[in-house]
C-alpha positions in Angstrom: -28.4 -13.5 -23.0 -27.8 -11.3 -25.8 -24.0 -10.2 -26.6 -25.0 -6.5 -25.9 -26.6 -7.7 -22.5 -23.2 -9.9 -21.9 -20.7 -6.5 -22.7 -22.8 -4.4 -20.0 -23.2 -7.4 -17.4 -18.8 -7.7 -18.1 -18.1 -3.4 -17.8 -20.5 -3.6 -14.7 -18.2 -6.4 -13.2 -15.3 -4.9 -14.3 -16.5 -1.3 -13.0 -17.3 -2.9 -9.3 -13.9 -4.6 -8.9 -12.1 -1.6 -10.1 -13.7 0.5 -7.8 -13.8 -1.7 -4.9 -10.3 -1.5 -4.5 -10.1 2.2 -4.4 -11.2 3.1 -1.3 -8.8 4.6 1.8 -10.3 1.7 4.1 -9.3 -1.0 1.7 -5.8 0.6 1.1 -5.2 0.8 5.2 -6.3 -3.1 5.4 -3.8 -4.3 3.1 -1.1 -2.1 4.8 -2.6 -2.9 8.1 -1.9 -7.2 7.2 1.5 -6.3 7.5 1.8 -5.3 11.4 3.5 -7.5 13.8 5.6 -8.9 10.8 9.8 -8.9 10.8 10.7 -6.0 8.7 12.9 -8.5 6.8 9.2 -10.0 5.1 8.2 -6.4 4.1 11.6 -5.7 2.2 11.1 -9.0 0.7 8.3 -8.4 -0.8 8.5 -4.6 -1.5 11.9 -4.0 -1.9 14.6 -1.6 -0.7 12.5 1.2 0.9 13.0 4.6 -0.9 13.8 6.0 2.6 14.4 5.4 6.2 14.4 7.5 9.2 15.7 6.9 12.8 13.6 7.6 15.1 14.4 9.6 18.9 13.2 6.4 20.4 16.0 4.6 18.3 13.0 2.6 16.3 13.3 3.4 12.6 11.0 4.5 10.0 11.1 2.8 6.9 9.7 5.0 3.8 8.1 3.5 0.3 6.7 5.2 -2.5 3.9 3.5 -3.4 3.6 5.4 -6.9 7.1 5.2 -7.4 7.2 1.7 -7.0 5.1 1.5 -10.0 6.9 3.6 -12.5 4.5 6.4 -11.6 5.4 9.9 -11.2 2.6 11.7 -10.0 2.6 15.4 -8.3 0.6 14.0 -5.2 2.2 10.6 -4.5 1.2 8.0 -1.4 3.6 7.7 1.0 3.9 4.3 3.8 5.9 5.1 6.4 6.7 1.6 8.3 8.0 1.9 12.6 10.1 -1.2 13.4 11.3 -1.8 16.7 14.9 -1.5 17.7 14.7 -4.6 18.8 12.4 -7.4 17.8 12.7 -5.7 13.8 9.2 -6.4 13.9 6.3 -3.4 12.4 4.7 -1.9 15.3 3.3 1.2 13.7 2.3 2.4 10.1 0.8 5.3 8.5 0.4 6.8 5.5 0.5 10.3 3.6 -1.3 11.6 0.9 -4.2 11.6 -1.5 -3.7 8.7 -3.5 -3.1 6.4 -0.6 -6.8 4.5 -1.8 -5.5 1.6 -3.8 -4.6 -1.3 -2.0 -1.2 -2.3 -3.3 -2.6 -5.8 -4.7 -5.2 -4.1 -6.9 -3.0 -2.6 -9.0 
């Protein structure tokens, strides 16, 4: 194989795993993993969340920027929004807001 063969066969590999992380259904099954799990887990491994909300069912709604969380500040941001329940503190809902919500948070 020639080296100018080897450079395209690389930018084509690089080019398919690049992209195959940027899809909405990707992002939601990475987020998704994390249902069913003590809220305790989540923080430990994402940090503080930016926000959190209580809820009229006295669940609460944990908040995280996902572009914030990597130093980016961009004007149409993806947004997790985590439900724990009041009382087992385990994720029993999630869902996400806006455009850039595509990139799985372990492809970045």
């Amino acid at each position: 194989m020639s080296i100018a063969n080897f450079r395209v066969l690389v930018l084509f590999l690089f080019t398919v795993v690049l992209f195959s992380c940027s899809t909405t259904s990707n992002f939601e099954r990475s987020i998704n993993s994390w249902m069913g799990t003590d809220i305790k887990e989540l923080q430990n491994a994402w940090g503080t969340p930016d926000q959190d909300f209580q809820l009229p069912n006295g669940n609460t709604e944990y908040a995280y920027n996902i572009d914030k969380r990597y130093g980016l500040t961009l004007p149409d941001t993806c947004v997790v929004y985590w439900e724990v329940d009041k009382q087992t503190q385990k994720i029993i809902r999630m869902r996400h807001d806006g455009a850039r919500c595509k990139r799985a948070p372990t492809c970045v």
